[in-house]
Every structure is written in structure tokens, then in C-alpha cells.
C-alpha positions in Angstrom: 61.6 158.8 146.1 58.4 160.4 146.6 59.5 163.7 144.5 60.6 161.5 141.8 56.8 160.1 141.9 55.3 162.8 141.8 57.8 164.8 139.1 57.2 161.6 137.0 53.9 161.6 137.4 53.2 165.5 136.6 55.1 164.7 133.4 52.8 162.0 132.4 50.1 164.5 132.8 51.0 167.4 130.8 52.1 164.6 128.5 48.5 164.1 128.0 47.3 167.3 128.3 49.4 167.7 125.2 48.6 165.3 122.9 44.8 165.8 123.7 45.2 169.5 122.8 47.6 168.6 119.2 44.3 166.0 118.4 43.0 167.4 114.9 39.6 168.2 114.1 39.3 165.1 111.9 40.6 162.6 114.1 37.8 163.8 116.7 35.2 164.2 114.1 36.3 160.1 113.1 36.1 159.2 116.9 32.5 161.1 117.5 31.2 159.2 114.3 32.4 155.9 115.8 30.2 156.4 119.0 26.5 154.3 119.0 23.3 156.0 117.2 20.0 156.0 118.4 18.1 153.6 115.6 15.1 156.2 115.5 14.7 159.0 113.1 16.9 162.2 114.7 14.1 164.7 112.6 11.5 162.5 114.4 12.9 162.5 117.6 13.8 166.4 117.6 10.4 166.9 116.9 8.9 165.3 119.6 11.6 166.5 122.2 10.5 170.5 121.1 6.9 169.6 121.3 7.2 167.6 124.9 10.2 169.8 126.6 8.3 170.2 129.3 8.2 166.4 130.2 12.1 166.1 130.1 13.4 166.6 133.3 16.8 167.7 131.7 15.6 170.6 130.1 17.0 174.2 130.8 15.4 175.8 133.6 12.6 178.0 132.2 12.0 182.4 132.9 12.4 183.5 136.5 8.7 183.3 138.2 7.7 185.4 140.8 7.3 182.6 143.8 3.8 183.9 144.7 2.9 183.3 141.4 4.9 180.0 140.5 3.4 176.4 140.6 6.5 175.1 141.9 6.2 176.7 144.9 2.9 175.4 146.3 2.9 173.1 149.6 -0.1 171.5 149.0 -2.5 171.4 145.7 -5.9 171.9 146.2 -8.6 172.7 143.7 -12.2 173.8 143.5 -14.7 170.7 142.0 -15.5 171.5 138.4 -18.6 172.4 139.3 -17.9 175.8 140.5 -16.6 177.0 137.3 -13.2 177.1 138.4 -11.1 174.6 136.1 -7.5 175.5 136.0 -6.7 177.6 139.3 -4.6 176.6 142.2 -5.0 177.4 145.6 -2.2 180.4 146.3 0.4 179.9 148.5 -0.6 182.6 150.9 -4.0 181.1 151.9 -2.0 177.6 153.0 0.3 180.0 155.2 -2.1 181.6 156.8 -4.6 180.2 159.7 -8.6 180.2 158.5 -8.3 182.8 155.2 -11.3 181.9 153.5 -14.7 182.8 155.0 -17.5 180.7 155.0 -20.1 183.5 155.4 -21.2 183.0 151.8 -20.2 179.3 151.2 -17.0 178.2 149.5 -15.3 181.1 148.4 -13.5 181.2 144.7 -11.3 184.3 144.8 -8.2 182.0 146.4 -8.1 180.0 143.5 -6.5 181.6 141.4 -2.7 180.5 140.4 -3.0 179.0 137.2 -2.0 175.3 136.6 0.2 175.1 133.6 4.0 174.2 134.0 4.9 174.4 130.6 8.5 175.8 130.5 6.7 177.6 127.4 3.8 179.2 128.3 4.8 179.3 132.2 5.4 183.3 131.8 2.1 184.0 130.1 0.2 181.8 132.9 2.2 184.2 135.6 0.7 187.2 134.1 -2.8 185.4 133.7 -2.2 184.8 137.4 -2.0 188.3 138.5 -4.6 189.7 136.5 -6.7 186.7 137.9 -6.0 187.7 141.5 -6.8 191.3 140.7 -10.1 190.5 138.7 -11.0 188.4 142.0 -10.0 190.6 144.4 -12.3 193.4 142.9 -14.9 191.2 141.9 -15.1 190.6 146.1 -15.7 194.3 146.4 -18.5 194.5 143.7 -20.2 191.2 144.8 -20.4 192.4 148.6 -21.8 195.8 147.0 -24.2 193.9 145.0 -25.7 192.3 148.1 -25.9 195.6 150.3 -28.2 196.8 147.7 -30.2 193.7 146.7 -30.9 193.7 150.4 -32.0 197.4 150.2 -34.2 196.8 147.2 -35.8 194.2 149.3 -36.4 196.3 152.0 -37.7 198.9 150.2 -40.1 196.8 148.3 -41.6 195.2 150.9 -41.9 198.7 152.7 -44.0 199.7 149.7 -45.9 196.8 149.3 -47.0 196.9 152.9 -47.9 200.7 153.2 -51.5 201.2 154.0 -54.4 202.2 152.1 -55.2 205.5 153.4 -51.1 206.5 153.3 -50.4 209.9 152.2 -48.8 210.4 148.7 -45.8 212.0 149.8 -44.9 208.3 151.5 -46.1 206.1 148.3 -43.5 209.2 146.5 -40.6 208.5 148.7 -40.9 204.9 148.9 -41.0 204.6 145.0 -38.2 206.8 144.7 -36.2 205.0 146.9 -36.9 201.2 145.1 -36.4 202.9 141.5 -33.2 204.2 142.8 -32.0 201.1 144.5 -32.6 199.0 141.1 -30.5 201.4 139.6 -28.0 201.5 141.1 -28.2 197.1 141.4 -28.5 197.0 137.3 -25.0 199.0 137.9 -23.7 196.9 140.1 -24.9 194.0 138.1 -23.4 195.1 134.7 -19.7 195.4 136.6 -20.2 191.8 138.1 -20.6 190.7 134.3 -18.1 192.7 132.9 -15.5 191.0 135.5 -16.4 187.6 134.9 -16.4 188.3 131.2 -12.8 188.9 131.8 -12.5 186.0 134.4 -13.6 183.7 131.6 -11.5 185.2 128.8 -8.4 184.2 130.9 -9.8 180.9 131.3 -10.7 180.7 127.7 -7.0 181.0 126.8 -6.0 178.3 129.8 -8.4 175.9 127.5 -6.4 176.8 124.6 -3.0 176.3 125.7 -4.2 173.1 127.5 -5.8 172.1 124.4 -2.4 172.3 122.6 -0.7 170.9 124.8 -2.6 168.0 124.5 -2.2 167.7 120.9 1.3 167.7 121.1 1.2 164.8 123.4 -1.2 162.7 121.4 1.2 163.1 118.4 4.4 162.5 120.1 2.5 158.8 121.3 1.5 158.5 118.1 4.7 158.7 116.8 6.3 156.4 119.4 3.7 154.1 118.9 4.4 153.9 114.6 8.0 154.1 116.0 8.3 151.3 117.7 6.0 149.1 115.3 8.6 149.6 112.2 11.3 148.7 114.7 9.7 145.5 115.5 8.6 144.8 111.8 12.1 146.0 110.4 15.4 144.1 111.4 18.0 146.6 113.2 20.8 145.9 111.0 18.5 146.1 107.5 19.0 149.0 104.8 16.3 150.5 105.9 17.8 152.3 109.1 20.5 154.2 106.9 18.2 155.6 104.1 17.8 159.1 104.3 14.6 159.9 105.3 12.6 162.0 102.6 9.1 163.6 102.7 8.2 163.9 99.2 6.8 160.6 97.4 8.4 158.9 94.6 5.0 159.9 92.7 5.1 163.5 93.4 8.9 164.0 92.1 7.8 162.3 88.7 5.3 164.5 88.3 7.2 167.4 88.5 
């Protein structure tokens, strides 16, 4: 009895294994037409699913991120206030692993936060670069500010060494001493023109951060906006009126005349 089942029951299957395979392409077309519509525009409501795919959570996964340089794979999220300059960085990763990182010596320290904050499946890749070039651009921007001190301190030194030196001190001294600050200011103004020139490029990556942000943000506003005029024709329009199955058309009455 129970291979008679199950004989029986194998040829029910590739029964309908069968007739779902001899279905023709019209008869499926029929049933898929058959199946509910959404009552929104579709042009409407592919536009605002390509400008907001990033606040879908069924979207495609986006490019492969390095996981030092992803969002995703932070712990904790910690920021700098705005004050400091620092608007769209992320504390990396590898300062949260490790015990006491950051310094105090010189007060809060910048350089770790630098992963940039953007998940945008579209711009995600462009913010990893940004994030590496900002971690190099910190990193040597450390070396040129602890260089810049060292000789700011030695410019000190030297000037008050000069301005100190007694009236009856040889010229050979007053020489030396000059020398030595004139060189020292030199070599700061050097110093000086590097530190600018890094947080020229510092601020040109944030510059670009502000525009995708801005964008970003524009997209949003419209996609409410359209939501919003959306859902006030549905409530001012009946479901089942003419209205819903007019093709939707972007050139006036007026304008088509006219031509």
C-alpha cells in the first residue's frame, strides 16, 4: 500500500510539473494582468524608488568595502562636535579596538575621525576613497603639525635669547642670534605653507561630503513631496474613478495645440 501511495503520488506531481511547463505565454501574461496594482503612478513611484534606494532595505547589496573603511562595520559611532571643523567623519574602527589611542597631550585630537559618514549604496565607493585619502592627509598632517611646534618653540627661544642679550655683547653674538631667528622663521613659514596646503585638501574632501549630502537631501525632499501630493489626490479622487486608468502625460493640452 505504501508504494502505491507514493507511485500515485509522484504521478500527480510530474502531472503538474507538466501542465505548468505546456502553460503558454498568453495564458501567464492574462494571469499576471489579473494580479492587484498599486493605485499610484508606476513613473512616479520608479522615480522615487531610484532617487531613495538607499532607504529600501531590499535593495541589492552595494560594491565590496574595504571593512576598515566601511560604515557598516563600526561598533560604536562617535563624532567630533561641530565645532571642531570636523562634520562628516566617523571615529575608525581601529581606535575603538584599541586601549587609550588618542593622546591628550594637545587636547582632543582630530586625525581618528576620519571614516566618512555616507551609506549611500551610490556614492558609498567614492566616500571609501575619500576615506583613505582622509586618513593619509591626517596622518601627515600629524607629522607637519608636531614639526610646526618644534620650531615655533625654537623661534621662541631664539627670540627671547636675542631680546635679552646685553648691551655691551659682542657683534659676533647679536650675528648668530639673528641668524639663528631669521632661519627659524623660515623654515616655520615652510612648515606653515604645508599645514595649509593639507587642510586645503582636508577641506576639499569635505567640500564634496557637503555636496553629496546636499543631494541627497534634495532627493528626499522631493520624494516627500511627492508622497505628500500623492496621497492628497488619493484622498480627493475616489479609487475606482476614471482618473486612476488615464495614462499619465506630461505635455499640457495647451502646449500640444500650439504646436
Amino acid at each position: 500500500m505504501l508504494a502505491g501511495d507514493s507511485m500515485a503520488q509522484a504521478a500527480s506531481e510530474s502531472l503538474l510539473v507538466g501542465s505548468c511547463a505546456m502553460e503558454s505565454p498568453a495564458s501567464m501574461k492574462s494571469r499576471a494582468s489579473q494580479l492587484p496594482r498599486s493605485m499610484s503612478s508606476g513613473t512616479l513611484r520608479k522615480t522615487g524608488e531610484v532617487s531613495l534606494a538607499n532607504t529600501s532595505g531590499s535593495e541589492s547589496p552595494g560594491p565590496w568595502i574595504p571593512k576598515h573603511l566601511s560604515v557598516s562595520g563600526l561598533t560604536r559611532r562617535r563624532k567630533l562636535s561641530a565645532s571642531t571643523g570636523n562634520l562628516h567623519g566617523y571615529m575608525a574602527e581601529d581606535y575603538s579596538q584599541l586601549n587609550w589611542p588618542l593622546p591628550k597631550m594637545f587636547g582632543q585630537e582630530r586625525y581618528g575621525y576620519s571614516l566618512i559618514d555616507i551609506e549611500d549604496p551610490r556614492y558609498v565607493k567614492d566616500c571609501a576613497g575619500m576615506s583613505k585619502k582622509l586618513i593619509r592627509l591626517v596622518y601627515d598632517q600629524q607629522i607637519i603639525d608636531l614639526e610646526w611646534r618644534k620650531t615655533y618653540k625654537a623661534l621662541l627661544d631664539a627670540e627671547h635669547r636675542q631680546s635679552t642679550l646685553p648691551v655691551n655683547c659682542q657683534e659676533k653674538t647679536k650675528t648668530i642670534l639673528k641668524k639663528e631667528v631669521d632661519g627659524s622663521m623660515k623654515y616655520l613659514l615652510e612648515l606653515q605653507e604645508q599645514k595649509d596646503m593639507y587642510q586645503q585638501s582636508i577641506q576639499e574632501v569635505y567640500g564634496k561630503c557637503d555636496v553629496i549630502k546636499a543631494t541627497i537631501k534634495k532627493e528626499a525632499d522631493l520624494e516627500d513631496l511627492r508622497r505628500t501630493m500623492e496621497n492628497q489626490t488619493k484622498e480627493k479622487i475616489h479609487r475606482d474613478s476614471p482618473f486612476w486608468r488615464t495614462k499619465f502625460n506630461i505635455r499640457s493640452q495647451s502646449n500640444a495645440r500650439a504646436l
